[in-house]
N, C-alpha and C positions, 0 to 999 in steps of 0.2 A: 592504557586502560581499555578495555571489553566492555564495550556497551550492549547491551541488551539488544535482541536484534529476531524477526523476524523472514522467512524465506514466505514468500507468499504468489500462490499460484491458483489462477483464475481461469475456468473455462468463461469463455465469452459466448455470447451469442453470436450466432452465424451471420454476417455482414455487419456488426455491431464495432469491429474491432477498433476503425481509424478514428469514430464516434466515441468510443469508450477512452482510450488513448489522449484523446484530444480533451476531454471534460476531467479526466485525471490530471494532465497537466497544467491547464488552467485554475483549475477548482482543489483540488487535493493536495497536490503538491504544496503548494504555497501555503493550505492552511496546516499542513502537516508540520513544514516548516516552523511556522511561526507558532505550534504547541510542542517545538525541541523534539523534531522528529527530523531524522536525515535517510534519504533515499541513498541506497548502496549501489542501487544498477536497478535498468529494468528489461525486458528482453521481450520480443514476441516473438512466437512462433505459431505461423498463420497456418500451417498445415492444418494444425491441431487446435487451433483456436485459442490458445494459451498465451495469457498474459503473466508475465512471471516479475516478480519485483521482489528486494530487497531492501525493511522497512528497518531502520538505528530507529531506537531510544535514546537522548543523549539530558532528558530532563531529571528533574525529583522523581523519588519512587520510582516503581515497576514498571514497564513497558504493558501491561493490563492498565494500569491507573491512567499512564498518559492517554491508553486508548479510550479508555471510560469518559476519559475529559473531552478527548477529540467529541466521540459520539456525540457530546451532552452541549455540545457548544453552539450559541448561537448562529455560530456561521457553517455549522456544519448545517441544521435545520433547514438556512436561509439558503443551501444549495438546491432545495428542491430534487435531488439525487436520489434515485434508490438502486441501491447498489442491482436489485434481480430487475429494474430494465434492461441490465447489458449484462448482468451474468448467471449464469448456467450453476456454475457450482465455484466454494474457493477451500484453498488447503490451505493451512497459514503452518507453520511448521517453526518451532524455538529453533534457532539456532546460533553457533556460538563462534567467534574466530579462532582458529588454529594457527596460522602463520598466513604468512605471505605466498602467492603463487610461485610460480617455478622461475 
């Protein structure tokens, strides 16, 4: 089964990146997790300032509703986080699985 799924791609702020990385892991992740969201990979590329990750849906409803929830949640608030201290611009991109690599 195709879970709903996101390609998500973030310019950072210039020296921002191990900073942003690190407050992603600790903070996001976990509550990502625990509102039935699963990380597919995440990848940087420091040339470019690009933080690139792959967001699963794997709850109730749409992958838009889980995210409404995430937003609205008290522990996202309680992160004190806002996403344009550390970034520049993001692409969030639907995307779907095809098969398996080579």
């Amino acid at each position: 089964m195709s879970h709903p799924a996101q390609l998500r791609t973030y310019t950072v702020r210039k020296g921002l990146m191990d900073e942003w990385v690190d407050r992603w892991r600790r903070e996001i992740v976990p509550l990502r997790s625990k509102l039935n969201f699963e990380v597919g990979g995440a990848w940087i590329d420091r040339e470019r300032d690009l933080f690139i990750w792959l967001l699963i849906y794997t709850g109730p409803g749409t992958l838009t509703e889980g995210n409404a929830r995430y937003w609205a949640s008290p522990e996202r608030a309680a992160m004190g986080l806002d996403p344009e201290d550390y970034l520049l611009r993001t692409d969030d991109r639907d995307v779907e699985t095809v098969g398996t690599a080579l």
